[in-house]
C-alpha angles and dihedrals in degrees: 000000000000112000131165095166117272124010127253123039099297108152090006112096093156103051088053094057096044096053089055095047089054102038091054091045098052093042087046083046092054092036101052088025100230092137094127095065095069112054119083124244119162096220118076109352094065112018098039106027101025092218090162092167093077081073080071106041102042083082100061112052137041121224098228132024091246088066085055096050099059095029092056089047096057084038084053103053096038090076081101090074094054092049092055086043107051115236087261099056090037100049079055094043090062094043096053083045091047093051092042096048096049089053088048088041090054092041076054098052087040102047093025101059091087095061096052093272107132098130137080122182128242111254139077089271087146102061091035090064101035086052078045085058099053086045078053101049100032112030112072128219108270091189157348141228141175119231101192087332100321119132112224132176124205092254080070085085101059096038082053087068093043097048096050082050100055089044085050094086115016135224095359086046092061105043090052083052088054091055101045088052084048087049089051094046089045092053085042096054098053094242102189097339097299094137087062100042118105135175114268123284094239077056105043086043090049085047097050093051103041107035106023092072086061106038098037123100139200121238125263116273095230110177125227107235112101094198128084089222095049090045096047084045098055090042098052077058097058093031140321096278101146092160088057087055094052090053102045083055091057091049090062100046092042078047099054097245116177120239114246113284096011110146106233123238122235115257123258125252096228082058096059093039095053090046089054093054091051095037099039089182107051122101130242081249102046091052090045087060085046087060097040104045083049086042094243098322112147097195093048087044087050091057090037088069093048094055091033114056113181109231122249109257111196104193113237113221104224108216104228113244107264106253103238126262108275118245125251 
């Protein structure tokens, strides 16, 4: 089961953005057929032509509609990156990963001529895999399950879709994916500082006043009550949604959410430990609530923490009050 914490683009301001560039761009590349401007191949496009700008974009828009499906759906769930991120340090992030794939995917044409490559597919595969690489070093395993068995973990799910997109467009497809995981270990590895670079303060100030009004998102409005009755009840009241109902149920039980009047369990050592490695500065306190207010629910407690920072206490020493002067 694919989970990044709670659905829609709270928090990720980025992702959101990104989703509807390349979308549009896919869907105006099908409409007005100009499919054929955006992928990279080394002859003629670039020796011969000199249309550089392909270098640039070869990054924003994907050549079917099955490469969009699954592309939008990893871009999608790794939402969860950006949340742990920050939309500062993710938008970045794709921008580092951009600069380095599109020097690997140029190394590729040029090397792999020789072998028959001389193809790259349409579609922002570098940055997709480099963000897959971050979702494989930072996020940890929630669960696991056997499928006749075959041991599985719930990142199966995502590798599934990543696996179905690199196979979309062979071989071109798969070297692009190479790249992209290079250009994450690269980022991973603080290569030259790239981990720490950020765009300029005048640019990320411009960006947060002209485009985060359009790409950022509310919360989702998710009602108390832990009971399908409680929460039906509580929607007849608003409106007759009953769909809505039926999915906020599901949300509680895919959640974790405890049934009324159950009596919650402790939390595990091995939780809060595991929430402490992710979240260095939390407390042993602070990842014991997070466990308490998801019922236990290491994921939830995971995304509790994002959108529940704990605030910085500084402690105040206190100067004791002067005795008085003894009397004479």
């Amino acid at each position: 089961m694919l989970a990044a914490g709670p659905s829609g683009f709270y928090n990720a301001p980025t992702t959101k953005g990104v989703l509807l560039v390349v979308g549009s761009l896919t869907l105006l590349s099908s409409i007005f057929q100009i499919k054929t401007d955006f992928h990279l191949q080394l002859v003629p496009h670039l020796t011969t032509h000199h249309q550089f700008w392909r270098l640039i974009t070869s990054h924003f828009a994907f050549s079917s509609s099955t490469e969009m499906l699954f592309g939008g759906l990893i871009i999608y769930h790794l939402r969860i990156i950006e949340r742990l991120f920050g939309p500062a340090k993710y938008v970045a992030f794709l921008f580092v990963s951009a600069v380095t794939c599109t020097l690997l995917n140029i190394a590729v044409l040029v090397t792999g001529s020789a072998l028959g490559l001389n193809v790259l597919p349409a579609g922002p595969y570098g940055v997709i895999f480099a963000a897959l690489y971050q979702f494989y070093a930072v996020i940890p395993t929630m669960y696991e399950f056997k499928v006749f068995g075959i041991a599985f973990t719930d990142k199966f799910f995502m590798y599934a879709l990543a696996a179905q997109l690199m196979l979309s467009h062979m071989p071109g497809s798969i070297a692009s994916a190479v790249c992209g995981l290079l250009a994450g270990a690269i980022y991973r590895s603080d290569m030259a500082g790239s981990r720490r670079w950020r765009f300029p303060e005048p640019i990320m100030k411009l960006a947060v006043k002209l485009l985060l009004p359009i790409f950022s998102s509310s919360p989702a409005i998710r009602s108390t009550a832990t009971t399908f009755e409680n929460r039906s009840s509580s929607s007849s009241r608003t409106s007759d949604r009953p769909a809505q109902a039926m999915r906020e149920y599901l949300d509680v039980l895919s959640t974790g959410g405890a049934p009324q009047g159950a009596t919650p369990r402790a939390p595990s050592e091995s939780d809060v430990s595991t929430l402490q490695s992710i979240f260095t500065t939390a407390t042993q306190e602070q990842a014991i609530q997070a466990l308490n207010a998801t019922n236990n629910n290491l994921e939830a407690a995971v995304q509790y923490l994002l959108d529940n920072p704990a605030p910085t206490t500084t402690t105040a020493t206190t100067a004791a009050p002067a005795a008085p002067p003894a009397s004479s």
